[in-house]
N, C-alpha and C positions, 0 to 999 in steps of 0.2 A: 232311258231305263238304266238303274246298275243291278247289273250280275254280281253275285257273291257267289265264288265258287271256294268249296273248300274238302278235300280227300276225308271219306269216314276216318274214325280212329283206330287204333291198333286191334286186330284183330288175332283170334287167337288160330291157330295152324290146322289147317284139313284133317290131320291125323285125328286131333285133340277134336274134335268137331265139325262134319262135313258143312253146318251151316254157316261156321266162318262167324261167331260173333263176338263183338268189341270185347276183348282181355280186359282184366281188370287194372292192367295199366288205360288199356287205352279209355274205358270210361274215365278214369282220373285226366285224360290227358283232354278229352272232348267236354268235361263239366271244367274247368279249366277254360278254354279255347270259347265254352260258351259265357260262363260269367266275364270273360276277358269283352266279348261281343255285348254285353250286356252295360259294361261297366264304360263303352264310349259310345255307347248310345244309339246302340244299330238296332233297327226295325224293319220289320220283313213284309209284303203285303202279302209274298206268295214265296213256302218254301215247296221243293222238290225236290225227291231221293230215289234212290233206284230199288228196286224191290227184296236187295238183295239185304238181310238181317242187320248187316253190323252198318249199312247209310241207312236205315230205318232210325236205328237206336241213336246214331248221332244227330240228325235228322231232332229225335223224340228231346235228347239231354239240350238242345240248343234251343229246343221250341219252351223246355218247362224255363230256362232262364230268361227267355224273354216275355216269359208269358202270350205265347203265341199258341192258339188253340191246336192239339195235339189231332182232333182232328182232322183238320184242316191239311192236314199236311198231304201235300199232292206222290204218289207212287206212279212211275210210269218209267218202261223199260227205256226209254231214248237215252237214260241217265246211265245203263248197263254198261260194264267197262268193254263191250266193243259195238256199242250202237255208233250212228252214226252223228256227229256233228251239227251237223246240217237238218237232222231230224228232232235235237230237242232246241235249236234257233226258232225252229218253225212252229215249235209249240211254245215255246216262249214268246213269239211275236200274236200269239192269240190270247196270252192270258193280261187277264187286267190288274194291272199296278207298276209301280215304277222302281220298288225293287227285291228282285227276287234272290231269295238264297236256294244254289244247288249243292245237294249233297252227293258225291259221286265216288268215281272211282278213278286208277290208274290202267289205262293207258290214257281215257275216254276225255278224263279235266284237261289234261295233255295237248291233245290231239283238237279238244274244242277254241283252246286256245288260238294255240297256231294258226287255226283255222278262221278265225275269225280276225286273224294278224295278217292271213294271205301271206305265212310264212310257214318252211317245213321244218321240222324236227324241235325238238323241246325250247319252247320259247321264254317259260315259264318253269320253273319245278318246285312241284306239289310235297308237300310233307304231310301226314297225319294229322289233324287238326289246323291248320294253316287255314290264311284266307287270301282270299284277293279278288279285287275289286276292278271289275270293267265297265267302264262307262262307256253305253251302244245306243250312238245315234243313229239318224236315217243314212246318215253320210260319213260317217266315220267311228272306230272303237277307240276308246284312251283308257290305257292300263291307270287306272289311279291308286293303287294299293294294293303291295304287298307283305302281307303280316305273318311271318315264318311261325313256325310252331313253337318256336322260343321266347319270342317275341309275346304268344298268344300267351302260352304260362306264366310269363312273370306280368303281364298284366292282370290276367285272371287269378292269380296271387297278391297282387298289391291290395 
């Protein structure tokens, strides 16, 4: 199975909107991040986002560039920035396909990491639009790809 994990986009500030969703930078930076996903040929059988507005929306902008059914798209709190690790592995190990994209948050991408490294403290670090790739066998995980949010721009620009 590969995981795609990649932090929602920039969001706009508590003040400005208790519901927290993607600034109009940050849609530029996840329509970006997704035509970049689109343009090396990444497909998804199953994506997953946390309930919270602005990994919806990134979640939505990365489903219309792949033309992946907006439907479809799975909401379940295990993906919430302080559920538990261990709790969306185990919901991952029930769903069918071989590669899923989650859309999440920070601490939570973080700490999933690590955790599946069997190591503590930031193993990995998340940007806004970023991706990265773990390939989870029965017997072992292999980081296979890390695509910084820099990276994700000037490719979804070229």
């Amino acid at each position: 199975m590969e995981i795609y994990l990649m932090q929602h986009g920039q969001a706009v500030s508590d003040q400005e909107d208790p519901a927290r969703p993607l600034s109009r930078a940050g849609v530029e930076q996840i329509q970006l991040s997704a035509k970049a996903i689109q343009r090396i040929g990444l497909t998804f059988d199953v994506m997953i986002c946390s309930p919270k507005r602005r990994s919806h929306q990134t979640a939505a902008l990365v489903a219309e560039a792949i033309r992946y059914p907006y439907s479809d798209i799975l909401e379940s709190d295990t993906v919430l920035p302080k559920a538990e690790p261990e709790e969306l592995l185990q919901k991952m190990a029930q769903m069918i396909g071989d590669k899923i994209l989650v859309v999440g948050h920070l601490p939570h991408l973080s700490r999933l990491v690590s955790h599946m490294f069997g190591c503590s403290g930031e193993l990995v670090h998340f940007e806004n639009g970023a991706l990265v790739c773990i390939n989870k066998a029965s017997d072992k995980n292999i980081l296979t790809a890390v695509m910084p949010a820099e990276q994700m721009r000037l490719i979804g620009k070229s």
